[in-house]
C-alpha positions, 0 to 999 in steps of 0.5 A: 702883884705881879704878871707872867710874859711870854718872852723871845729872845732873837739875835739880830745880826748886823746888815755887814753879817748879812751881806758877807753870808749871801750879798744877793739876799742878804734878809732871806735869813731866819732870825736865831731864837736864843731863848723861848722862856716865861718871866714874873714881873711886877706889876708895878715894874714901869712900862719903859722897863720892860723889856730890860726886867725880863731879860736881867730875869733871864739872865742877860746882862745889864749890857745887852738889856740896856741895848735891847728893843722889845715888841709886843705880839698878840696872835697873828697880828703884826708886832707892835714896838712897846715904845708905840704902845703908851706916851706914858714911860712910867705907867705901870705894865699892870696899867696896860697888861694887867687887870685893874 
């Protein structure tokens, strides 16, 4: 069994990259979208792997994957960090995501 994730990569640039762009309003910045993409994963994928399946499945490398931080976005609600969602790291995304 496996679950589509609506994926959004951003960019997130260093805090010395925003100050050399404009030291008065140095976080006025947009963020860059990278990718607006859907991934498969299994169902049995453990929720601390997440977000580094989703990216290796749209072609980022283990590096960046392993780097990564990943939020969970439900309509208009402010975005949740994944690692708030379960004390659990190796439940199943089909036990917070999926039906059981």
């Amino acid at each position: 069994k496996s679950l589509p994730l609506h994926c959004v990569v951003e960019s997130v640039h260093s805090l010395h990259a925003f100050l050399t762009i404009d030291s008065r309003q140095p976080w006025k910045r947009r963020p860059n979208i990278e990718t607006d993409s859907y991934v498969i994963i299994a169902a049995a994928t453990p929720w601390s792997e997440i977000v580094q399946t989703a990216l290796q499945r749209l072609g980022y490398s283990q590096e960046v994957a392993n780097t990564a931080r990943g939020s969970l976005i439900i309509k208009h609600w402010k975005p949740l960090p994944l690692e708030q969602i379960s004390d659990n790291p190796a439940i199943p995304v089909s036990g917070i995501l999926g039906d059981r």
